[in-house]
C-alpha positions in Angstrom: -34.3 -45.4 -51.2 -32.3 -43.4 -53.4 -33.5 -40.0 -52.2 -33.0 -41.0 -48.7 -29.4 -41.8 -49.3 -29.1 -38.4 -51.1 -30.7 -36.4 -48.6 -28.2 -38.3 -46.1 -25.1 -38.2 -48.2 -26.4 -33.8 -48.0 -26.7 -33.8 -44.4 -23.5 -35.1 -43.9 -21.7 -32.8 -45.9 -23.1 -29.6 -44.7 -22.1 -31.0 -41.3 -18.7 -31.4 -42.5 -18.9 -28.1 -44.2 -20.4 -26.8 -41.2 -17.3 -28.4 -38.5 -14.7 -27.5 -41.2 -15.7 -24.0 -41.0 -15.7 -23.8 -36.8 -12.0 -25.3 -37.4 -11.4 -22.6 -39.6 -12.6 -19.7 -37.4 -10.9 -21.2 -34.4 -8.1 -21.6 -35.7 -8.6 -17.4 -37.3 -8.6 -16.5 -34.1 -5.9 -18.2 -32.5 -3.7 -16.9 -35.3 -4.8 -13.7 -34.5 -4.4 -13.8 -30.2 -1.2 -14.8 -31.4 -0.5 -12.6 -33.3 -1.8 -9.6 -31.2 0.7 -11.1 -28.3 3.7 -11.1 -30.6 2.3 -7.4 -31.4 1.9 -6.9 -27.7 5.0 -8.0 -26.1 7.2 -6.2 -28.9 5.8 -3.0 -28.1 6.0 -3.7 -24.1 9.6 -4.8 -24.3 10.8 -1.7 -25.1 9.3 -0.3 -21.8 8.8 -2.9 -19.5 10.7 -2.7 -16.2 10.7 -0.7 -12.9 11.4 2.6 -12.6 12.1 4.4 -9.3 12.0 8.1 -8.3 10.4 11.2 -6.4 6.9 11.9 -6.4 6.2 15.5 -5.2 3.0 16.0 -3.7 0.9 18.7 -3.5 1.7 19.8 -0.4 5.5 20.0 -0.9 6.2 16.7 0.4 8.6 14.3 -1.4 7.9 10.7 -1.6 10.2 7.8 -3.4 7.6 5.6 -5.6 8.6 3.0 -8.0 6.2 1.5 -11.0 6.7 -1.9 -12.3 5.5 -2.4 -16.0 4.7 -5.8 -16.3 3.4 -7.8 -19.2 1.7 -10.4 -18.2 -0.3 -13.6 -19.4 -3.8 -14.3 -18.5 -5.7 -16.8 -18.7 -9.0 -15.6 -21.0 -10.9 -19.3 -21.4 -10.8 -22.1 -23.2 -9.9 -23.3 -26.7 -12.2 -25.7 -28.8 -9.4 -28.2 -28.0 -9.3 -27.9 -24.3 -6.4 -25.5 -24.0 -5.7 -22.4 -22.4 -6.7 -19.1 -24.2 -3.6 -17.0 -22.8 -3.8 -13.3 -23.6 -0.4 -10.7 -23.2 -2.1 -7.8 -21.0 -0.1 -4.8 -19.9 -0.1 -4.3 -16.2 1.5 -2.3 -13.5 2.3 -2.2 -9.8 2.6 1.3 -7.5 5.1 1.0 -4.9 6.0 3.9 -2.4 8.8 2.9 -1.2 9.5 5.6 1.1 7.2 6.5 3.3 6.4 2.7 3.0 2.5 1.9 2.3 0.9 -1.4 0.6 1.7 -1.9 -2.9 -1.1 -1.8 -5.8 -0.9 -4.0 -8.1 -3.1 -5.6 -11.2 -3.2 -2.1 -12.5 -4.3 -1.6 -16.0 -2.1 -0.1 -18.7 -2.0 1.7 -22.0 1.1 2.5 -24.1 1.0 4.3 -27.1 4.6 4.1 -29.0 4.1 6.5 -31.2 3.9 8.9 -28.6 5.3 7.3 -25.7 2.2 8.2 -23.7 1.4 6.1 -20.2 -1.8 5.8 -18.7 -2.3 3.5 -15.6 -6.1 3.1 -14.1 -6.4 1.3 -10.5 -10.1 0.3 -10.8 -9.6 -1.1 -7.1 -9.9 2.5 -5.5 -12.1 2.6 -3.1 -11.5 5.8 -1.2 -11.5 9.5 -2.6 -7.6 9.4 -1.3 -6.7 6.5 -3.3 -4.4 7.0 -6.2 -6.7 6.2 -9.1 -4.9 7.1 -12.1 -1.7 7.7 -13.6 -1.1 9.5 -16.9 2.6 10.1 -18.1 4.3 9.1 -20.9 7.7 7.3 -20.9 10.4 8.6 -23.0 14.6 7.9 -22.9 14.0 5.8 -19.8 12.1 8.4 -17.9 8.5 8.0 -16.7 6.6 11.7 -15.5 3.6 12.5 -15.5 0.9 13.0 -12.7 -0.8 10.6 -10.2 -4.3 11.4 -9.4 -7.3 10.6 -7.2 -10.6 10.8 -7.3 -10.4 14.3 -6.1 -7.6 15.8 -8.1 -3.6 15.9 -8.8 -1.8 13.7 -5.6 1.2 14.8 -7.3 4.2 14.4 -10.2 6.5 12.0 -10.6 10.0 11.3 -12.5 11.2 7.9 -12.4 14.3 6.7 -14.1 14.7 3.5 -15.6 16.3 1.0 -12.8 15.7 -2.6 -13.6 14.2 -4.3 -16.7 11.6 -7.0 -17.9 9.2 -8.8 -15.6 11.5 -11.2 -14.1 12.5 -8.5 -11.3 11.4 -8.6 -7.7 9.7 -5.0 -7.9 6.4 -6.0 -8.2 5.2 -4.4 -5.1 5.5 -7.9 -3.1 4.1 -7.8 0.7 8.1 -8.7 1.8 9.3 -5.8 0.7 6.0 -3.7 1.8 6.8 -5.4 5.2 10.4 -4.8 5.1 10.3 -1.0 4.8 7.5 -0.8 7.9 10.5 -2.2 9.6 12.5 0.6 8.9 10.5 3.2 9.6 9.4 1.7 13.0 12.8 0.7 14.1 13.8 4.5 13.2 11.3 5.7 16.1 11.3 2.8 18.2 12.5 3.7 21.5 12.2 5.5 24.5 9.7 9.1 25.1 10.3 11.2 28.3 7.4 13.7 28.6 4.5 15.1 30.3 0.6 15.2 30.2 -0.3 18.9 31.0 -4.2 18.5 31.8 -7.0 20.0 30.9 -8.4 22.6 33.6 -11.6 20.3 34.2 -9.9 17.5 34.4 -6.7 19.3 36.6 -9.5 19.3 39.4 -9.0 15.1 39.7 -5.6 14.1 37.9 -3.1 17.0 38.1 -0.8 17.1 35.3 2.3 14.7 35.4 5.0 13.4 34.0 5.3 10.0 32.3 7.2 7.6 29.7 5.8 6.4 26.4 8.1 3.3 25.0 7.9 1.9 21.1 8.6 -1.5 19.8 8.4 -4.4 16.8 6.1 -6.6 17.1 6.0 -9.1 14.3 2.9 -10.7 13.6 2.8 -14.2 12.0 1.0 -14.8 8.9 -1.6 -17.2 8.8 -0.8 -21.1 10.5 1.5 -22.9 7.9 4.5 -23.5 10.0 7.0 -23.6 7.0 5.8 -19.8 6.4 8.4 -17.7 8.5 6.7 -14.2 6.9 5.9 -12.2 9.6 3.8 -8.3 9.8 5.3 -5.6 11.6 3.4 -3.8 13.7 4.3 -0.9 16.2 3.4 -1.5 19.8 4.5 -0.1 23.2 3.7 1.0 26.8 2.8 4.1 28.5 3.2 4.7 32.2 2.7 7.7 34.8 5.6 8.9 37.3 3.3 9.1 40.1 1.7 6.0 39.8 4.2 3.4 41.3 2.6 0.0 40.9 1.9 0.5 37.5 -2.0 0.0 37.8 -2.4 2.6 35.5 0.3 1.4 32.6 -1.5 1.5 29.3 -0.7 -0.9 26.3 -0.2 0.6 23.5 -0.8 -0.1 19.8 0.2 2.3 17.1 -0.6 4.0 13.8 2.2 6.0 12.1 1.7 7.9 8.6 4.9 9.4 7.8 4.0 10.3 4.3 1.9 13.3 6.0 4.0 16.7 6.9 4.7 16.9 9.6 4.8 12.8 10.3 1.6 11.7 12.6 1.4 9.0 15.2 -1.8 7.4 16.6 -1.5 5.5 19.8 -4.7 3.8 21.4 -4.0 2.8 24.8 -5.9 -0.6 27.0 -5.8 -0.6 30.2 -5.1 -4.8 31.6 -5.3 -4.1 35.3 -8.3 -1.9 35.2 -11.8 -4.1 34.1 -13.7 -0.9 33.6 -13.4 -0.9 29.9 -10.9 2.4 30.0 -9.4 3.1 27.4 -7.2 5.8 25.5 -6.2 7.7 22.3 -3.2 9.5 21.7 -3.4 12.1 18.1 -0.5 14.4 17.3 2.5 14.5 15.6 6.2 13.0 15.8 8.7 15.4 14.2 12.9 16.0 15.4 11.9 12.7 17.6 9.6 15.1 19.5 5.9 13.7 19.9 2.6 16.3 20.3 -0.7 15.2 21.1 -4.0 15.0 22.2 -4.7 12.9 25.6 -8.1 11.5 24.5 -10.7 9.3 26.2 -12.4 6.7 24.1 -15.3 8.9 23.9 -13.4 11.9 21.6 -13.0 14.2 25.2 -9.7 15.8 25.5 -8.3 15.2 29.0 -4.8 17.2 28.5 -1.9 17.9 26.0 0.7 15.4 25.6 4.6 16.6 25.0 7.4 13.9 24.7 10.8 13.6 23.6 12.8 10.4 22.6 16.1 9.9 24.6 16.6 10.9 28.0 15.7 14.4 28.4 11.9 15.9 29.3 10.7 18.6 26.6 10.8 22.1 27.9 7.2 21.9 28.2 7.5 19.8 31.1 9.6 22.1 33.1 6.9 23.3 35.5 5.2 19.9 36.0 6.4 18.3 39.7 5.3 14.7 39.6 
């Protein structure tokens, strides 16, 4: 009887030894994801914030980008009493601003103090284009350095210091994305006078004529929640022929512009309501001094004739020869 209570009386204790010691290492290492937050955050704070500025590309081109240094608090897992593990991580959001494109954000960061080096990694590029790293270092409220792809230098960058901590609204948010898609559109929004000088195999059927491209807004709810007022822009429009009276021809247009290319281009594909053959169209060339080049495509890639238009109300000199 004795030695049973003894070997009892020595399980017990071990198992209290034994749940002692998990309290101990738990709490070890909540002392010390505390501790390397405190750490974090009092390194961050001396850099965290949004900084705007040019980015000049390869090419020549200038661009205005903004990065948002943002320290943020994730959610890791679970403590061994049922709260949240929260870790500090350093993160960043890529804005261009102007020429407007969607933000990236949930970037990863590294800051080194001692040197004041910066290097941002976007493990969500996909495409060889994409910008998939950043390295720059940060120093009297400057950020430069060089934004890369997958395929080499995109181009440099010098941001100054415009806003600070991560209370601010520069976090790339889809608003503002939105906001300056409106801009750009409503800048070549309008009416194009022009002409479509055709190719000499298809000159044999539809002579060359003249005709009238116009450009809207059209916003684009989000999703079905009736309180949500955010709306998409996107750029829409018409095309029509001089000759052709009754409109049967008249061409709905949707439209792609990249103005961060030099010169600007702008995509147009064209549907056709009154016809039911399954026509369709493709308009590739470039907008530049409000003056639009391109390629009159069919949906199969065949060039049917050049395209020249001008915004306002005045036909290129192009068209100058062209009757109907």
């Amino acid at each position: 009887m004795l030695k049973k209570l003894i070997l009892a009386l020595t399980v017990l204790s071990l198992a209290a030894c034994a749940f002692n010691n998990d309290d101990n290492g738990s709490d070890n290492f909540n002392k010390k994801l505390n501790d390397d937050n405190q750490r974090s955050a009092e390194i961050f704070r001396k850099v965290e914030g949004s900084y705007q500025g040019n980015m000049i590309r390869e090419n020549g081109a200038t661009e205005i980008v903004q990065i948002s240094l943002l320290l943020l608090n994730i959610n890791t897992g679970t403590n061994t009493d049922g709260s949240a593990k929260i870790q500090h991580m350093q993160k960043a959001a890529y804005t261009r601003v102007s020429p407007a494109s969607a933000p990236l954000t949930d970037m990863d960061v590294a800051y080194v103090p001692e040197t004041g080096t910066l290097n941002i990694l976007n493990s969500k590029a996909v495409t060889n284009d994409d910008v998939q790293s950043i390295i720059a270092t940060v120093q009297g409220g400057v950020i430069t350095g060089t934004v890369k792809s997958r395929t080499g230098i995109i181009g440099r960058i010098s941001l100054k210091f415009i806003i600070g901590g991560s209370s601010n609204d520069g976090n790339g948010s889809d608003e503002q994305y939105y906001n300056r898609l409106r801009e750009q559109y409503t800048a070549i929004s309008g009416t194009y006078l022009g002409c479509v000088i055709s190719t000499k195999e298809v000159s044999q059927r539809i002579p060359s004529y003249k005709g009238k491209i116009k450009l809207s807004i059209f916003e684009q709810k989000v999703g079905t929640n009736p309180a949500d007022n955010t709306t998409i822009p996107t750029l829409v429009g018409s095309f029509t022929r001089n000759y052709d009276k009754n409109d049967f021809l008249k061409a709905d247009l949707s439209g792609i512009y990249r103005s961060d290319f030099v010169p600007a281009t702008l995509s147009l594909t064209g549907t056709y309501p009154a016809q039911n053959n399954g026509y369709s169209t493709v308009f590739k060339g470039t907008l530049a001094n409000g003056e639009y080049t391109a390629d009159f495509m069919n949906a199969k890639g065949g060039i049917e004739g050049q395209m020249y238009f001008k915004k306002g109300q005045n036909y290129p000199a192009k068209c100058a020869n062209v009757s109907r």
